[in-house]
mmCIF file of the N, C-alpha and C atoms, coordinates in Angstrom:
data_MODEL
# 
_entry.id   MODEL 
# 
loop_
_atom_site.group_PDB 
_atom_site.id 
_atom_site.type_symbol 
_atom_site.label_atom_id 
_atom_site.label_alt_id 
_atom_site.label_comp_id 
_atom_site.label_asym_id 
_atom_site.label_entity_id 
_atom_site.label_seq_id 
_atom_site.pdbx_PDB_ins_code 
_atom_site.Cartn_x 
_atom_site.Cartn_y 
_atom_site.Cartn_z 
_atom_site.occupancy 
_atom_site.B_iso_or_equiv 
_atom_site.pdbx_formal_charge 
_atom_site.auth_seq_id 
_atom_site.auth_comp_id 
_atom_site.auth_asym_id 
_atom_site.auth_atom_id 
_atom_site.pdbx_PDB_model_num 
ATOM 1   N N  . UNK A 1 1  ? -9.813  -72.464 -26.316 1.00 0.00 ? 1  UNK A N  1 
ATOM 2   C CA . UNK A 1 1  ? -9.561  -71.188 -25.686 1.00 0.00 ? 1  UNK A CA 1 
ATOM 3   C C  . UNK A 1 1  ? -9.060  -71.447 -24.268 1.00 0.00 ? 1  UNK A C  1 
ATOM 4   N N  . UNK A 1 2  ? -7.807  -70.362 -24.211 1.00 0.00 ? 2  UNK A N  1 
ATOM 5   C CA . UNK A 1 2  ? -7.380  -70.990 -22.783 1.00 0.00 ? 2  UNK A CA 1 
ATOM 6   C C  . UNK A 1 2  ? -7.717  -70.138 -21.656 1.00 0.00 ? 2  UNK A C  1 
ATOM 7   N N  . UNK A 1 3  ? -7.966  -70.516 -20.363 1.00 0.00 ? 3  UNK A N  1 
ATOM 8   C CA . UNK A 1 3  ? -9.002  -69.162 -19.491 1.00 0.00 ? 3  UNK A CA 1 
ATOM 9   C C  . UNK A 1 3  ? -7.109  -68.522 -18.864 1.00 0.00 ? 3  UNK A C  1 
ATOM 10  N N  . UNK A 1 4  ? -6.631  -67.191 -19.407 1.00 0.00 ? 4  UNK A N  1 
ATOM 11  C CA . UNK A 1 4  ? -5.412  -66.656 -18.598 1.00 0.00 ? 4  UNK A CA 1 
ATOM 12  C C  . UNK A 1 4  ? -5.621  -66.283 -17.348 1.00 0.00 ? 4  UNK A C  1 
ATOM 13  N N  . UNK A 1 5  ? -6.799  -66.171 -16.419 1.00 0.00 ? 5  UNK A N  1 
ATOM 14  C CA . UNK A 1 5  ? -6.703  -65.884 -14.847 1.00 0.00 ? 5  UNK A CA 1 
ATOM 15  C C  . UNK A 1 5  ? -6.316  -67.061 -14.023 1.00 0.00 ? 5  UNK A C  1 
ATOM 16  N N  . UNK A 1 6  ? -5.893  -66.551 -12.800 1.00 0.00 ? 6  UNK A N  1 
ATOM 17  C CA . UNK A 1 6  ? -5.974  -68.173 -11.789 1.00 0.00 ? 6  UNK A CA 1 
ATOM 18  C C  . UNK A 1 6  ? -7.043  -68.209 -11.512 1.00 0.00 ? 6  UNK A C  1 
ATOM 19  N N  . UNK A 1 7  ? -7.445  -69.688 -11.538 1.00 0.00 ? 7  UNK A N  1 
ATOM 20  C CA . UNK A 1 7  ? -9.085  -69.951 -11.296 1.00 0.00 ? 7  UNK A CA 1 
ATOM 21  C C  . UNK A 1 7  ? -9.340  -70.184 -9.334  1.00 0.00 ? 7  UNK A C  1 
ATOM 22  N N  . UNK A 1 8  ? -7.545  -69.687 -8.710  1.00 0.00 ? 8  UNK A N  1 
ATOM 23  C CA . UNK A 1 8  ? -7.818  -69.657 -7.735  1.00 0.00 ? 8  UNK A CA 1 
ATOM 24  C C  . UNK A 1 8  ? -7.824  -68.549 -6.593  1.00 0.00 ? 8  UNK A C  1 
ATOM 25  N N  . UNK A 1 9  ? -7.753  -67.520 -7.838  1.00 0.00 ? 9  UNK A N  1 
ATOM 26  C CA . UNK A 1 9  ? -7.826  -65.931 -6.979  1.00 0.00 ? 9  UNK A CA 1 
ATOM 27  C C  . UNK A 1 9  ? -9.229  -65.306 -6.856  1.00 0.00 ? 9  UNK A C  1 
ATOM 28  N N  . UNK A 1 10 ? -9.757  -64.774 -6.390  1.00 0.00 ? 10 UNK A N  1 
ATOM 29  C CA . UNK A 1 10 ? -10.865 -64.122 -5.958  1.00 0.00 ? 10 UNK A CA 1 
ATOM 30  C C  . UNK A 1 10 ? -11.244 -63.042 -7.021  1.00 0.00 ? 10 UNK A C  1 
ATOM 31  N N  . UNK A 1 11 ? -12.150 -63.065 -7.922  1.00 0.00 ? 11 UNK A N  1 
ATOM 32  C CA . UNK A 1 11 ? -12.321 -61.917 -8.812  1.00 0.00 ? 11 UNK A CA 1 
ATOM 33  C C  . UNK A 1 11 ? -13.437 -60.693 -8.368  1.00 0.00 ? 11 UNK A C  1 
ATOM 34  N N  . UNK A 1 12 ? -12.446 -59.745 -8.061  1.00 0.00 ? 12 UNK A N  1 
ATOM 35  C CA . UNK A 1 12 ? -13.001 -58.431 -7.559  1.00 0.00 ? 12 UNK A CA 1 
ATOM 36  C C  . UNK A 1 12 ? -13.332 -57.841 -8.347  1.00 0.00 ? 12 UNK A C  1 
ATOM 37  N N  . UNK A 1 13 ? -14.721 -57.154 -8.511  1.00 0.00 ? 13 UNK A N  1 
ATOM 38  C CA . UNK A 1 13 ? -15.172 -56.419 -9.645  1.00 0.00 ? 13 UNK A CA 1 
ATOM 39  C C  . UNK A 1 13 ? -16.056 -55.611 -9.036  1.00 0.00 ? 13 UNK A C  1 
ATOM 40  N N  . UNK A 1 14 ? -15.678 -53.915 -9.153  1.00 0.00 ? 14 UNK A N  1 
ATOM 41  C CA . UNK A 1 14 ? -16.899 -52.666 -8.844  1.00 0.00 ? 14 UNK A CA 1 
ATOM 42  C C  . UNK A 1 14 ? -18.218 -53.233 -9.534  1.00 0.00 ? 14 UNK A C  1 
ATOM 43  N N  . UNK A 1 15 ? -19.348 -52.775 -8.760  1.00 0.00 ? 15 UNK A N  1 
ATOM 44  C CA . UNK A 1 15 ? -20.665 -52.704 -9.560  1.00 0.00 ? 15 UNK A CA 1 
ATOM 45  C C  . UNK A 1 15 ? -20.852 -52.127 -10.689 1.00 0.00 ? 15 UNK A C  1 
ATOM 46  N N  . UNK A 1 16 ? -20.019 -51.746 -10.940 1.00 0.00 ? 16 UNK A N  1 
ATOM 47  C CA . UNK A 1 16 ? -20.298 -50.710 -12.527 1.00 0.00 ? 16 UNK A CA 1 
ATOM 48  C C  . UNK A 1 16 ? -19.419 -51.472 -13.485 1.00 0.00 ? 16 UNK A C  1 
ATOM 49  N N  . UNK A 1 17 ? -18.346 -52.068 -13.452 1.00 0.00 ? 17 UNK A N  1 
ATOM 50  C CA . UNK A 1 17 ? -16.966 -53.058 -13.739 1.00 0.00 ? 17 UNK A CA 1 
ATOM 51  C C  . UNK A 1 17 ? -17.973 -54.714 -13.812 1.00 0.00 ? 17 UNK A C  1 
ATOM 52  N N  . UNK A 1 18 ? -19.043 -54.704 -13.303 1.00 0.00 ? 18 UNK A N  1 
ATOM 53  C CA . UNK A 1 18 ? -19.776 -56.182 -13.214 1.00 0.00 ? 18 UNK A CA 1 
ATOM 54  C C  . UNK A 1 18 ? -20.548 -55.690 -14.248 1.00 0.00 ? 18 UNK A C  1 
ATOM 55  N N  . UNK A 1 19 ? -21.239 -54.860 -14.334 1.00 0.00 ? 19 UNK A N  1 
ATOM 56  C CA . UNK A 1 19 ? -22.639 -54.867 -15.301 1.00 0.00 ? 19 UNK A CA 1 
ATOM 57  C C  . UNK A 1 19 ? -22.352 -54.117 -16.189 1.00 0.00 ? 19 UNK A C  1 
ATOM 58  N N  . UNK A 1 20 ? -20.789 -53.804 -16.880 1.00 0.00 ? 20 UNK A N  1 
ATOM 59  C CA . UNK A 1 20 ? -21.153 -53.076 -18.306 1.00 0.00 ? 20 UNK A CA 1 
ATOM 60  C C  . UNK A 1 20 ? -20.865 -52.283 -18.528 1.00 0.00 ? 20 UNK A C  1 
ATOM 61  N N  . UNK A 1 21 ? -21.090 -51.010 -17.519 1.00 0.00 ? 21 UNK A N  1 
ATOM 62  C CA . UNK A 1 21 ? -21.966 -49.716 -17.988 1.00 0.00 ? 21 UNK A CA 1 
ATOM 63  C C  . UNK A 1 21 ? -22.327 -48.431 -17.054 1.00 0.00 ? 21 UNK A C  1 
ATOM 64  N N  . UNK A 1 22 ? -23.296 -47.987 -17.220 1.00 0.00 ? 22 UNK A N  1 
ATOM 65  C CA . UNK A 1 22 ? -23.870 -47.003 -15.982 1.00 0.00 ? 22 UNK A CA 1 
ATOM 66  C C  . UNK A 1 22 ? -25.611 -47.164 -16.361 1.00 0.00 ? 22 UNK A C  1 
ATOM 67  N N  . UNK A 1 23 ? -25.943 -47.022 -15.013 1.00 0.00 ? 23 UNK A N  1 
ATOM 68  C CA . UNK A 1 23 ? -27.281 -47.035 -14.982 1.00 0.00 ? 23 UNK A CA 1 
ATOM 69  C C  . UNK A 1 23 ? -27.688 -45.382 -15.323 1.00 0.00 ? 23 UNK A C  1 
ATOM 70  N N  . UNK A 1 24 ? -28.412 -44.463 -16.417 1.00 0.00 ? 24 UNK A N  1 
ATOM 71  C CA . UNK A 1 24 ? -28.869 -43.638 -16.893 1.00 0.00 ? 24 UNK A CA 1 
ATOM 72  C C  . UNK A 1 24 ? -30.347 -43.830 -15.906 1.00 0.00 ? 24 UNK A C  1 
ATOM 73  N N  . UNK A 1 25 ? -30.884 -44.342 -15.428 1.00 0.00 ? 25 UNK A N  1 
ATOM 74  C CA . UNK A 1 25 ? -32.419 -43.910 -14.777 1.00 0.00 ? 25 UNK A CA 1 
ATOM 75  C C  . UNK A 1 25 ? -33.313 -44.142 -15.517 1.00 0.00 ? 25 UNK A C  1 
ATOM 76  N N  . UNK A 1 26 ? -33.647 -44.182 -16.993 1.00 0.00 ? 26 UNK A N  1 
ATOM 77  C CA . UNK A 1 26 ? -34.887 -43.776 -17.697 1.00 0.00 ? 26 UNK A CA 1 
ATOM 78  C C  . UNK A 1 26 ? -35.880 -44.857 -17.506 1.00 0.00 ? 26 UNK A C  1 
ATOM 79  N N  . UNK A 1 27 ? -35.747 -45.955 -16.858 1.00 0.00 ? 27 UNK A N  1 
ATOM 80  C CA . UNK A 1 27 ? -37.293 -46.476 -16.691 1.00 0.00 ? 27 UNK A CA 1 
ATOM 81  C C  . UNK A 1 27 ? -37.801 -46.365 -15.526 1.00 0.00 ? 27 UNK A C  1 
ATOM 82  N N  . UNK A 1 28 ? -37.433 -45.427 -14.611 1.00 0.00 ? 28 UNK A N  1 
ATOM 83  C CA . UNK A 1 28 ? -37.967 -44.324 -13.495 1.00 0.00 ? 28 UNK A CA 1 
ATOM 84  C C  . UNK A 1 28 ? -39.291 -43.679 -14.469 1.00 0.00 ? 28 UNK A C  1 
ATOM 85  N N  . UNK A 1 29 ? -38.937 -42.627 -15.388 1.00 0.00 ? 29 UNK A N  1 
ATOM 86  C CA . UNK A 1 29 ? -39.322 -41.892 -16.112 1.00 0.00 ? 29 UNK A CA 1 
ATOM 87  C C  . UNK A 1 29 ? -40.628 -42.789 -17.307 1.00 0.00 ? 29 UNK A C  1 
ATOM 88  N N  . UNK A 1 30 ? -40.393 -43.504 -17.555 1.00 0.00 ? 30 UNK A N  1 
ATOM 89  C CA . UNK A 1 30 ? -41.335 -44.317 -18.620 1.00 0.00 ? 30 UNK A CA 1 
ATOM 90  C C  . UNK A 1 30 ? -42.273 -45.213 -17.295 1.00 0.00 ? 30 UNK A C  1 
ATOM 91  N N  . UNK A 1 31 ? -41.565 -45.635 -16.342 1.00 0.00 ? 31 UNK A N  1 
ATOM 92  C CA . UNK A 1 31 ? -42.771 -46.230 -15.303 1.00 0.00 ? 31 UNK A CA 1 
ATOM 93  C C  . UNK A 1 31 ? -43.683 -44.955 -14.765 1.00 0.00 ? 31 UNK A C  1 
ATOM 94  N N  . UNK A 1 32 ? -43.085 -43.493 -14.818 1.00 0.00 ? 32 UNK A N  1 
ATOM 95  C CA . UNK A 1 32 ? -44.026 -42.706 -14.223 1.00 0.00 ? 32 UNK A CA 1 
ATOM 96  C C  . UNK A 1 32 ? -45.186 -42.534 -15.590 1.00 0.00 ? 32 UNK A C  1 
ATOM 97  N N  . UNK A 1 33 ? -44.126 -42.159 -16.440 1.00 0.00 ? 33 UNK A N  1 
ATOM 98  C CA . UNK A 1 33 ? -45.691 -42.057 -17.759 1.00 0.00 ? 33 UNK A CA 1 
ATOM 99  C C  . UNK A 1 33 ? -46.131 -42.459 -17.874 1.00 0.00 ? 33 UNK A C  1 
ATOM 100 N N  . UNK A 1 34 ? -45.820 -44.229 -17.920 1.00 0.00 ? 34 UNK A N  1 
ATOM 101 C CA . UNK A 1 34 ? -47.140 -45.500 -18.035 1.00 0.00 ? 34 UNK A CA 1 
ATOM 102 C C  . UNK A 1 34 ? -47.928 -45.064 -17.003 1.00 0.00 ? 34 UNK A C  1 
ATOM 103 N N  . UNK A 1 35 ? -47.652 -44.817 -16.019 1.00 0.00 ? 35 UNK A N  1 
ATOM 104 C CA . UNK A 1 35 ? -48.362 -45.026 -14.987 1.00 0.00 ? 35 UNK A CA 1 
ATOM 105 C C  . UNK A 1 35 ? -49.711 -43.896 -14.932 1.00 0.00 ? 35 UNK A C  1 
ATOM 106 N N  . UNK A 1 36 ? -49.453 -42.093 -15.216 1.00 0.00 ? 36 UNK A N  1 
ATOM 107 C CA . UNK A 1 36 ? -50.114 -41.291 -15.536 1.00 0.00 ? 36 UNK A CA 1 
ATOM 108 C C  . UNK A 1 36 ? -51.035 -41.498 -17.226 1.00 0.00 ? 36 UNK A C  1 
ATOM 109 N N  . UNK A 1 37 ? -50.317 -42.356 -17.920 1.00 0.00 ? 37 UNK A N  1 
ATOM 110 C CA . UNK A 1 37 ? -51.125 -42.007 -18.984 1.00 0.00 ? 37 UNK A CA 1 
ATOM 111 C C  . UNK A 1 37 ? -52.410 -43.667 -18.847 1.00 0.00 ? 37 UNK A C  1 
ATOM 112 N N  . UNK A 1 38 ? -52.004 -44.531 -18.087 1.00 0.00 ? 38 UNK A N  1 
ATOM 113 C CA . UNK A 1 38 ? -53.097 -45.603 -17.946 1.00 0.00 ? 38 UNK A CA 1 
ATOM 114 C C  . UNK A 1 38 ? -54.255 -44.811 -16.469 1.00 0.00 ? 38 UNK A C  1 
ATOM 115 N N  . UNK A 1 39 ? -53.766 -43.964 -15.670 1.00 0.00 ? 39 UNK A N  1 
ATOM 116 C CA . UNK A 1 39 ? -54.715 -43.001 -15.045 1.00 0.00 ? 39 UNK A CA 1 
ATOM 117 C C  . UNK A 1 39 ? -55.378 -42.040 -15.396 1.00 0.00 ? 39 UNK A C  1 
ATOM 118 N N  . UNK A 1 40 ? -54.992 -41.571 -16.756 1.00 0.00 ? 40 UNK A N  1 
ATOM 119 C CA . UNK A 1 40 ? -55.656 -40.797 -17.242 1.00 0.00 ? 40 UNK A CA 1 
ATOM 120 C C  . UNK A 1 40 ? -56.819 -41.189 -18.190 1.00 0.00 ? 40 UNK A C  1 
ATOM 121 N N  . UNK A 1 41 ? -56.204 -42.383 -18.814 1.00 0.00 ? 41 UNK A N  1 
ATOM 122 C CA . UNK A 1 41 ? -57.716 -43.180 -19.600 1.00 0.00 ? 41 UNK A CA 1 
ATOM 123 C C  . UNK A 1 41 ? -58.700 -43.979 -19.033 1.00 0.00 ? 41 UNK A C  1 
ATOM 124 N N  . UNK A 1 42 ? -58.547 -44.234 -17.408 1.00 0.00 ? 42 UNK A N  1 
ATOM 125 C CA . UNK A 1 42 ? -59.393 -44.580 -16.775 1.00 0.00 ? 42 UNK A CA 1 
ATOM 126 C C  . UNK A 1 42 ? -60.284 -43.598 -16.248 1.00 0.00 ? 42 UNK A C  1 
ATOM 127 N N  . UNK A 1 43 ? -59.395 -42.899 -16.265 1.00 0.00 ? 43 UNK A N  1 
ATOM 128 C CA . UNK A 1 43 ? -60.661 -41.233 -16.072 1.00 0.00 ? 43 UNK A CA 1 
ATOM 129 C C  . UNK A 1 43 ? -61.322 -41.107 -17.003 1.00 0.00 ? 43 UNK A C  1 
ATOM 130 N N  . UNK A 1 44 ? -61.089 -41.031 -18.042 1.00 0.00 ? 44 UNK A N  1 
ATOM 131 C CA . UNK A 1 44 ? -61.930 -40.654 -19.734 1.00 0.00 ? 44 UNK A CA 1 
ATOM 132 C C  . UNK A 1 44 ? -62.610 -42.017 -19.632 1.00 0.00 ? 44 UNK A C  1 
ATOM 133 N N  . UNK A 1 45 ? -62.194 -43.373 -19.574 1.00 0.00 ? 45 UNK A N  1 
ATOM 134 C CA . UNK A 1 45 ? -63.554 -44.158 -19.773 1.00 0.00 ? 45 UNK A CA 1 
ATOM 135 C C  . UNK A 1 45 ? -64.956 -44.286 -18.669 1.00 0.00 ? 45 UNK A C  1 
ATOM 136 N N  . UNK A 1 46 ? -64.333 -43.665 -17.488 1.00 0.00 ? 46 UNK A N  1 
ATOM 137 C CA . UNK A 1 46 ? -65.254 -43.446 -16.499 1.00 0.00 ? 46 UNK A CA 1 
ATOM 138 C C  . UNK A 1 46 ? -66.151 -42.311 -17.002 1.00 0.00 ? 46 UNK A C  1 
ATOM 139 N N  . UNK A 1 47 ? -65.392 -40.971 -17.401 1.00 0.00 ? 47 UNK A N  1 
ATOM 140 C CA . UNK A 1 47 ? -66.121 -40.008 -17.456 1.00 0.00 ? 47 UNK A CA 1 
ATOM 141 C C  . UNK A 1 47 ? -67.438 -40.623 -19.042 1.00 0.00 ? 47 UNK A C  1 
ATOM 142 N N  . UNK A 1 48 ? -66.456 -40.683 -19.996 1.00 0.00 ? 48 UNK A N  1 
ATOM 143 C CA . UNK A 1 48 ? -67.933 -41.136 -20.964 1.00 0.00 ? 48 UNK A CA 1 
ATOM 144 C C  . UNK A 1 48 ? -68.603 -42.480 -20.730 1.00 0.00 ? 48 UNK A C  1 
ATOM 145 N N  . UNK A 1 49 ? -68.489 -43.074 -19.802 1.00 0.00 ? 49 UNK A N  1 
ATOM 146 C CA . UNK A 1 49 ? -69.117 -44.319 -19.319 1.00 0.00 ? 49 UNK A CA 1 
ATOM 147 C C  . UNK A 1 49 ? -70.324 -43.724 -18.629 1.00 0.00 ? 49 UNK A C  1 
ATOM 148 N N  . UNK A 1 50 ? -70.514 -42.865 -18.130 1.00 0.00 ? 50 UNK A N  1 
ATOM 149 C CA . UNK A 1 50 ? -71.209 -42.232 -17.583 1.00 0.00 ? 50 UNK A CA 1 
ATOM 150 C C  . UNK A 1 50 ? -72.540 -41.480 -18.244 1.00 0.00 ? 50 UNK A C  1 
ATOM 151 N N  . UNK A 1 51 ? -72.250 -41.269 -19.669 1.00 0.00 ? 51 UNK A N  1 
ATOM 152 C CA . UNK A 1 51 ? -73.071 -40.717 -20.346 1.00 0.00 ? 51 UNK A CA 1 
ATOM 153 C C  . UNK A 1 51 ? -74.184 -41.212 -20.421 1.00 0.00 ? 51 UNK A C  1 
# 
């Protein structure tokens, strides 16, 4: 395979043109739920720990 760029020009590439794609956000959203639903079962094992 032959590489067709010059291996002596500078390859400029947008952040979005480097990685693919677009960043959508959603493990914003799944780090907040982990985060509320492992606070919420520490409440419930506290509360019946208590019994």
């Amino acid at each position: 395979m032959v590489d067709t760029r010059n291996s002596d020009a500078p390859i400029t590439e947008t952040a979005t043109e480097a990685r693919a794609g677009s960043t959508p956000g959603v493990a914003r959203y799944v780090l907040i739920f982990g985060t509320l639903l492992v606070i919420i079962l520490f409440a419930v094992i506290v509360l019946v720990g208590r019994s």
